[in-house]
C-alpha positions as CSV (number, residue, x, y, z in Angstrom):
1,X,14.4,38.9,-7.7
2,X,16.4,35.7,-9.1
3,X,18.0,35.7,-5.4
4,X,14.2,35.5,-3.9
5,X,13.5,32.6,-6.6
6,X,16.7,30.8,-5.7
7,X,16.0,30.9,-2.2
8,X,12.3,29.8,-2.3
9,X,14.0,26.8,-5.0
10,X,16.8,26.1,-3.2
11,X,14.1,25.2,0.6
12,X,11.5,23.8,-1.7
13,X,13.6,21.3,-3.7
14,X,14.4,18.9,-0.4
15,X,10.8,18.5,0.2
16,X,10.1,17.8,-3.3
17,X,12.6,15.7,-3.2
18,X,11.4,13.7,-0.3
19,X,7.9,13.4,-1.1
20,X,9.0,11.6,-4.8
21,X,11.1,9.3,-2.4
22,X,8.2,8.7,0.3
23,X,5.7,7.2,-2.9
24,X,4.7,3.4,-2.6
25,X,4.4,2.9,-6.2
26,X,8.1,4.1,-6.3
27,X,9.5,1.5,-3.5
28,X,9.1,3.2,0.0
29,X,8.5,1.7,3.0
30,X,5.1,2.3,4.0
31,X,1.9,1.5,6.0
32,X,-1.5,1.7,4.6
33,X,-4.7,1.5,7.0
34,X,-7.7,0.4,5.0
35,X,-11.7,-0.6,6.5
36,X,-14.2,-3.4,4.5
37,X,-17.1,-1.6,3.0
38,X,-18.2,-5.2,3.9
39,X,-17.7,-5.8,7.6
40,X,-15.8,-3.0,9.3
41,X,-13.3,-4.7,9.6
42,X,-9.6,-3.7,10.2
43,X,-6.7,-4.3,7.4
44,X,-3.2,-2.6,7.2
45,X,-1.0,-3.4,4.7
46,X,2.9,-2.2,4.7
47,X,6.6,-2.5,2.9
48,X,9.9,-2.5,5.2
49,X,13.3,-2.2,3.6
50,X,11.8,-1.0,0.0
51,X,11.9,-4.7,-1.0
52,X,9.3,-6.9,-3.1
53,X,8.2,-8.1,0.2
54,X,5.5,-6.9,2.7
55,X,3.2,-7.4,5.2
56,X,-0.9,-8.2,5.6
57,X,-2.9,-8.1,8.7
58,X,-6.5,-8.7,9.3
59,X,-8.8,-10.6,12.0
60,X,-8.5,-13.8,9.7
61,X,-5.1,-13.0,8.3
62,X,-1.6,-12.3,9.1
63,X,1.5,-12.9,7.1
64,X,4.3,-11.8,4.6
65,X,3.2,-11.3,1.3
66,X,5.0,-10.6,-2.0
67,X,4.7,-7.0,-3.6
68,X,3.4,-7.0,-6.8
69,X,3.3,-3.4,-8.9
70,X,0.6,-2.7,-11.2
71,X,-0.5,0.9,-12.7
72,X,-1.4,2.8,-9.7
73,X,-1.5,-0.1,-7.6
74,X,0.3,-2.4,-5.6
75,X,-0.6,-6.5,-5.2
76,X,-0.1,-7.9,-2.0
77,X,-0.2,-11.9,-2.9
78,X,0.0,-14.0,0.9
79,X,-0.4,-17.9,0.1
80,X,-1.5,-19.4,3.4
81,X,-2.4,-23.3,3.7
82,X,-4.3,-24.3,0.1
83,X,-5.5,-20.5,-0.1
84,X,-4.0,-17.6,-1.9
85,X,-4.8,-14.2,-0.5
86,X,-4.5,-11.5,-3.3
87,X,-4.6,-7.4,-1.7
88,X,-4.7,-5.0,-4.7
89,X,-5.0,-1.5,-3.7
90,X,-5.4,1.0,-5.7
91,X,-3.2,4.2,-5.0
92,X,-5.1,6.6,-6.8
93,X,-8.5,6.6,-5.7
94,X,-7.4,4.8,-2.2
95,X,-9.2,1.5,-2.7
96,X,-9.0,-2.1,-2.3
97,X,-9.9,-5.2,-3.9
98,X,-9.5,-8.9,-1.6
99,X,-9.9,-12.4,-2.9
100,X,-9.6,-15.2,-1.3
101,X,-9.6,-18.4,-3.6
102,X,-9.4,-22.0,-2.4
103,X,-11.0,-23.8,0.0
104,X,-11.9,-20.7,1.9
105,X,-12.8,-18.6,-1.1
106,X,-13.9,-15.1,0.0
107,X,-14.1,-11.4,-1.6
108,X,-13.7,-8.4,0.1
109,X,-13.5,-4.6,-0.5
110,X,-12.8,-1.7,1.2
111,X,-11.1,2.0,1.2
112,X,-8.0,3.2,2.5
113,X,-6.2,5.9,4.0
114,X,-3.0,8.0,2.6
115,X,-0.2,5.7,3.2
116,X,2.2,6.5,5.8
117,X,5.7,6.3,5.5
């Protein structure tokens, strides 16, 4: 019987161990695909090299942004011309929160999908 339990422990331990590794909140690289509740519209959101930096597309925006963690969420902050862009999304209920402010002031929401990575 401990032989069993130290076989299952011994194949189950790697994955474990990969999906603790593969979390965004923990630093992975990842891509998250998210819709607006408002429009329909498209917005992915990823980290590459498990740095503070990532990335932000959407029709109206495309860019690097700066990583910011939070309790269950992640801030992607994207300052283009005189507007700051700030992406919060919520990794536990897979949501996000998008404001615009400066001369183009906008808000935005949306959900998510599991992120890939």
């Amino acid at each position: 019987m401990k032989i069993c339990a130290v076989v299952i422990l011994s194949a189950a331990l790697p994955a474990m161990a990969l999906a603790a590794t593969s979390d965004p909140l923990d630093g992975a690289d990842f891509v998250v695909n998210c819709v607006s509740d408002n429009t329909g519209g498209a917005v992915t959101l990823a980290r590459s090299g498990a740095t503070d930096k990532g990335f932000i597309v959407t029709d109206d925006i495309r860019g690097e942004a700066t990583i910011i963690a939070g309790l269950n969420s992640l801030t992607f902050l994207h300052i283009m011309d005189k507007d700051v862009v700030t992406f919060v999304v919520d990794f536990e209920d897979l949501n996000y929160d998008m404001s615009i402010k400066g001369p183009h002031a906008a808000q935005d929401f949306g959900s998510c999908g599991d992120p890939i990575g």
